[in-house]
N, C-alpha and C positions, 0 to 999 in steps of 0.2 A: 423280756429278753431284749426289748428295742435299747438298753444298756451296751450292750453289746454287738449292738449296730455297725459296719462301717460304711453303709449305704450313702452315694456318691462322694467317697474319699478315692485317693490316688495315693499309691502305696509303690517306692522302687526298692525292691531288695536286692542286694549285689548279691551275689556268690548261690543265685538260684536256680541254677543248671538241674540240680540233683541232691539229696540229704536234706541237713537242715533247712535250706533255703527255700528250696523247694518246698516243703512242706509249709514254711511260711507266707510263702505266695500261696497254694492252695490255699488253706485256711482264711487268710485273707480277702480272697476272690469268693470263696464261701459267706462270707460275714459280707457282704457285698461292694469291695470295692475294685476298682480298674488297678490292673499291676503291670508293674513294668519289668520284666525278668531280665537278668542281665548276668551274663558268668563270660565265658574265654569260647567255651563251645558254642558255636549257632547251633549245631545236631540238638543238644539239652536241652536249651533254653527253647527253640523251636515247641520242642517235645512238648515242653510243660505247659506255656504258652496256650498251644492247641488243645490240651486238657482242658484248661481252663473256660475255654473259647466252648468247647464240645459239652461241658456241664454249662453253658446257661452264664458262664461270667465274662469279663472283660479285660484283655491281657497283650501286651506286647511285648517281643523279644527284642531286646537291644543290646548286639553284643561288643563289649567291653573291657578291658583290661586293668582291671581295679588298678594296677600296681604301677599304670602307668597315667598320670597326673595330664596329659595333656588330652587326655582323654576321657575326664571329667565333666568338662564345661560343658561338651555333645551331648551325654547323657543325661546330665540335668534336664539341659535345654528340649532333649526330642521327648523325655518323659510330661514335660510341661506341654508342647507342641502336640503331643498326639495323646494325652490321657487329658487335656485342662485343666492341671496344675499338681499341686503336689504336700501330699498331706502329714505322708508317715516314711521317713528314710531310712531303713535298715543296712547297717554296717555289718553284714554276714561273711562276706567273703574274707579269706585269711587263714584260712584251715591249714595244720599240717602238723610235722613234727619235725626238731631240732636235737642236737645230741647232748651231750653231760659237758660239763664246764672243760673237763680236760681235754675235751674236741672240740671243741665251740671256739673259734676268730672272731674279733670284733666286726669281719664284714658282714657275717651270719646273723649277728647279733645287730649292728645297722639296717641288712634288708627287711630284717621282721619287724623291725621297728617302721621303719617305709610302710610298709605291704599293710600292718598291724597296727598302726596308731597313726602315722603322718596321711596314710592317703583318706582314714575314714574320717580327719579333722579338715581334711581340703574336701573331701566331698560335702560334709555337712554345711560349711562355710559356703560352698559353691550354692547350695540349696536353700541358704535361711532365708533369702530373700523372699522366696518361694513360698516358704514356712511361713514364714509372718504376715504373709496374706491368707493366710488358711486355721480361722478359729479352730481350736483344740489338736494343732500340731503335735506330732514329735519325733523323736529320732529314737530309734531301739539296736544297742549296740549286742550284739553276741562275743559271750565271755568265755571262761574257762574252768574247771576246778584248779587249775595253777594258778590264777589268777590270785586269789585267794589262802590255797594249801602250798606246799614245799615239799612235793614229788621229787625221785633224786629225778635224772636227765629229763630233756627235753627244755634245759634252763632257758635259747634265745627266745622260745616260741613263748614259757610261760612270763619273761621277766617281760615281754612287748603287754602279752595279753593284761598282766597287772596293773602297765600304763594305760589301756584301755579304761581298764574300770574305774582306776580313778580320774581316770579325763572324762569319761562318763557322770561322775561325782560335779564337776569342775564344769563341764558344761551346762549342768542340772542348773548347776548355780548362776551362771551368765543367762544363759537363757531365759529361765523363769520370769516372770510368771506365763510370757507368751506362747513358748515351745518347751513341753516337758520330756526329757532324756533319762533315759533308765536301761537296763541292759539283763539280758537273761544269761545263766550259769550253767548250759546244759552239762546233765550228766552224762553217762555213756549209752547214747543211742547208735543204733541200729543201721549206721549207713552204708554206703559204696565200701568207702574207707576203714571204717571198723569193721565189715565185712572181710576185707582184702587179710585185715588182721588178725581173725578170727580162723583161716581157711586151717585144714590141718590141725587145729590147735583147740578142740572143744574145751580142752582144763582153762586156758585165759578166758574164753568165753565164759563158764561156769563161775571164775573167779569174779568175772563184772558183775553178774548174775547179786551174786552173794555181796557184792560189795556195796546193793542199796537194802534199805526196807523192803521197797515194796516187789525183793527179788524175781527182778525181769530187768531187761534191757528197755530203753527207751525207746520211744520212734517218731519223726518226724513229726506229725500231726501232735505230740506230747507238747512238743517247743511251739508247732503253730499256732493252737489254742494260746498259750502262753502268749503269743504275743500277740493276737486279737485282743486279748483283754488286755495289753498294754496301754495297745494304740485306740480302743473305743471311750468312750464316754465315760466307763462303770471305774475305769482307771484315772478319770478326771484333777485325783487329789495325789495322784502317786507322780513323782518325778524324784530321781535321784536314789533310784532303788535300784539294785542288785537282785533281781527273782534268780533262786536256783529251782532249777526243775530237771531232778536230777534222782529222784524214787526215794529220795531221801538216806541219806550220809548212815553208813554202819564206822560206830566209833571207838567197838571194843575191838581188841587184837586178834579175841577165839572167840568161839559159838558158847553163849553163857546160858542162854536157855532153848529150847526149841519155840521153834514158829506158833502160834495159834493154830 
């Protein structure tokens, strides 16, 4: 399992308050490296932080406003300052949702592009320096099933998250061989947010449920795993990969046979 190591790496995931991120920083801290959490709320990142700290790992909260560029260059900097140095940079934060074309202004569609491809291409750039002192680097971007699929609404959020994946693609490719970039697709897990959407409404629930293989929802620790083995060793030859981890895609219309 020493594959799978990230014993003395330095690891900042944005958007780790709470959900995916979260679960990413745990996982991470688990596989054993120092994290630097980082989202809008000090309360959250605090929180996780002190988990972290209380199992046995190494973790700082530094809180930040992804969406605001002026306040990149501090985060790199005190993640490097107070963890020494920096290994693996997670582009998490950017979650949400956007409406159908016929609601959508192109301001909408400009800030998720900000929020959703421009600040995680200024962060990364702020950090390669960093990167390239640190054998077996990389950067792990968080993707979308729109990314990929043509869901009707939610266009600004999916048509940004698409630019993600293929700047993901395009950074694989600049970067290489030094710093490897790749990005996970989660499916429909379990958070705060899907939660919120879920309350009152057990049939969309049920509907997510049914809408993979391995019918369940996802959870946190699903996508963290995932990107342990991104960012450790045993992932050495992968860069420029899209992982969905997501229970796996249901592709027929109806139920054509029953479950196992």
């Amino acid at each position: 399992m020493s594959g799978f190591s990230l014993a003395g790496k330095v690891a900042l995931v944005t958007g780790s308050g709470r959900g995916i991120g979260a679960g990413m920083a745990r996982k991470f801290a688990e596989a054993g490296a120092a994290v630097a959490v980082t989202a809008r709320s000090s309360d959250e990142i605090e929180a996780v932080a002190a988990d972290i700290r209380a199992a046995g790992g190494q973790a700082v909260a530094i809180r930040a406003d992804i969406g605001d560029p002026t306040q990149l260059p501090g985060l790199v900097e005190r993640t490097v300052a107070e963890l020494g140095g920096l290994d693996i940079l997670v582009n998490n934060a950017g979650g949400g949702t956007s409406p159908a074309f016929v609601d959508t202004q192109y301001q909408l569609l400009e800030s998720q592009f900000h929020l959703i491809v421009a600040m995680p291409f200024e962060l990364a750039r702020l950090a390669l320096s960093h990167l390239l002192d640190r054998p077996g680097a990389c950067i792990i971007n968080t993707l979308s099933p729109g990314s990929y699929k043509a869901p009707r609404g939610n266009l600004s959020y999916y048509v940004a998250k698409a630019a993600l994946a293929h700047m993901t693609k395009l950074m694989a490719a600049d970067l290489g061989p030094r710093v490897r970039v790749n990005g996970i697709i989660p499916g429909p897990v379990e958070t705060p947010a899907l939660q919120k959407i879920f309350e009152g409404r057990p049939e969309i629930r049920d509907a997510a449920m049914r809408s993979t293989r391995m019918r369940r929802l996802g959870l946190a620790e699903d996508i963290g795993f995932a990107a342990v083995y991104l960012a450790s060793p045993a992932a050495a030859f992968v860069t420029g990969a899209l992982l969905p981890v997501n229970g796996g895609d249901v592709e027929e219309m109806r139920p054509i046979s029953p479950d196992l």
